[in-house]
C-alpha positions as CSV (number, residue, x, y, z in Angstrom):
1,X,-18.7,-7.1,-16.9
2,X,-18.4,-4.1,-19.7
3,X,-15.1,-3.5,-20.5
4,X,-13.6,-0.7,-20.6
5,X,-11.1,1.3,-23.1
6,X,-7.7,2.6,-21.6
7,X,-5.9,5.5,-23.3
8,X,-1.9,4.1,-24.0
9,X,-0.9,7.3,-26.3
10,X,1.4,8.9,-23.1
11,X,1.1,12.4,-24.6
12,X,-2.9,12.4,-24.6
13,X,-4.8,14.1,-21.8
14,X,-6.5,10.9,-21.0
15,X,-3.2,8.7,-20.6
16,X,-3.2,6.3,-18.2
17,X,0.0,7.7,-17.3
18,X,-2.2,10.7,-16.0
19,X,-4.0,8.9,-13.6
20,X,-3.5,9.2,-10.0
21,X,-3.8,5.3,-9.0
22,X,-3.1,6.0,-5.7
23,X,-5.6,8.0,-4.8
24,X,-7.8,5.3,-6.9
25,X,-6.6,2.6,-4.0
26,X,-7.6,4.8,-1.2
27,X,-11.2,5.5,-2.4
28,X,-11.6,1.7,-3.0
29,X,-10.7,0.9,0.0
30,X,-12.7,3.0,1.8
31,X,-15.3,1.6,-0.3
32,X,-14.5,-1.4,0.7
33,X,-14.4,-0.5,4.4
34,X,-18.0,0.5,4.0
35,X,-19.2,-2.7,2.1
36,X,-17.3,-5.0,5.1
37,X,-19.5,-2.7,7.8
38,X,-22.9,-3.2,5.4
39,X,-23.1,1.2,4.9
40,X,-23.6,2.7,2.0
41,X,-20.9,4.8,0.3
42,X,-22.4,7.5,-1.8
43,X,-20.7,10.4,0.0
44,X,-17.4,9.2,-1.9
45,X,-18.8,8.7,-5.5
46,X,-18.4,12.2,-6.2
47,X,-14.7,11.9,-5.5
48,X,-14.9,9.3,-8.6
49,X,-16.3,11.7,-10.8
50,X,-12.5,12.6,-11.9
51,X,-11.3,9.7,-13.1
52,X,-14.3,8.5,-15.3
53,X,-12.8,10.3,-18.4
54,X,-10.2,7.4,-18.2
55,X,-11.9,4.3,-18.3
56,X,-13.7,5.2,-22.3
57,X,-16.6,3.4,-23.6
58,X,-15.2,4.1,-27.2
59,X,-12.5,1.5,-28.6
60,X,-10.7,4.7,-29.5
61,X,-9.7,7.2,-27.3
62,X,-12.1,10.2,-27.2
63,X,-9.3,12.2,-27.0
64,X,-6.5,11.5,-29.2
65,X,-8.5,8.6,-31.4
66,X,-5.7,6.4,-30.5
67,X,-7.2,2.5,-30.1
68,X,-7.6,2.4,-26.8
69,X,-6.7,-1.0,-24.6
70,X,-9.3,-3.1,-23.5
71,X,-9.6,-3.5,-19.6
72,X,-9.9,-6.7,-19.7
73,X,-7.1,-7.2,-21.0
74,X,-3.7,-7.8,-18.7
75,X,0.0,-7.2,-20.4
76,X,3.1,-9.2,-19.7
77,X,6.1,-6.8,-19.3
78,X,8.0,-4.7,-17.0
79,X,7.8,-1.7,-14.8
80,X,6.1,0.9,-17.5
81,X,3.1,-2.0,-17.6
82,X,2.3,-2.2,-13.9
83,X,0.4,1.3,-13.6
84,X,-1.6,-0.2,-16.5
85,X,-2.2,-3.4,-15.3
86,X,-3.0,-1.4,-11.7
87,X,-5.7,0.5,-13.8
88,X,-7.1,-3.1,-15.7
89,X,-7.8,-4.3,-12.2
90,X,-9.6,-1.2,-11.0
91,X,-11.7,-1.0,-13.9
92,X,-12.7,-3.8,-13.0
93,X,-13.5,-3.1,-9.5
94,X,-15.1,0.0,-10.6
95,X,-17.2,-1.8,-12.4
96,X,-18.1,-4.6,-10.4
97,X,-19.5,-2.0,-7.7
98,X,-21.4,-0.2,-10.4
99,X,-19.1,2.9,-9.8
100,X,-18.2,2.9,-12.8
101,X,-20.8,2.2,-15.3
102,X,-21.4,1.8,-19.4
103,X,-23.1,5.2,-20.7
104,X,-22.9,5.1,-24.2
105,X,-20.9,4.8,-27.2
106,X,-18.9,1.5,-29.1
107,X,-18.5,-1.7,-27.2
108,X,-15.1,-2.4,-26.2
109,X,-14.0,-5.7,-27.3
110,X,-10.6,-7.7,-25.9
């Protein structure tokens, strides 16, 4: 699995603070839904298109060149990290259905 930069600078456009997990959930669960009935899903990938910017191929953020986290990476800590953790494990669902794929740029390493 590629892994995928996440922007932790909270004032950058591309923060994962920005991100509306949530709505993240929902799609991939009715992505899942689909898988579980064998039918294919690409009526919903365009409502992925939004949150691409945040999961970066670059180790620094293409926005505010803050090093970016790796998304393989999970952190210990307390309420501020969950949303971050939350988005480490979508990445790498994203991923892992091909939803959310490596198109260029540095290698992220952990």
């Amino acid at each position: 699995m590629f892994a995928f930069g996440i922007c932790t600078n909270p004032n950058c456009e591309l923060s994962y603070l920005r991100v509306q997990t949530e709505v993240l959930e929902e799609l991939l669960a009715d992505v899942q839904k689909r898988i579980n009935r064998k039918q294919d899903f690409p009526d919903l990938l365009p409502e992925f298109e939004v949150f691409k910017p945040f999961f970066q191929a670059n180790s620094r953020c293409a926005s505010c060149g803050q090093e970016s986290l790796c998304s393989s990476t999970s952190l210990d800590g307390d309420e501020q990290t969950r949303k971050l953790n939350d988005l480490v494990r979508i990445a790498a669902e994203l991923s892992a259905r091909r939803i959310l794929e490596h198109v260029g740029g540095d290698v992220v390493s952990p």
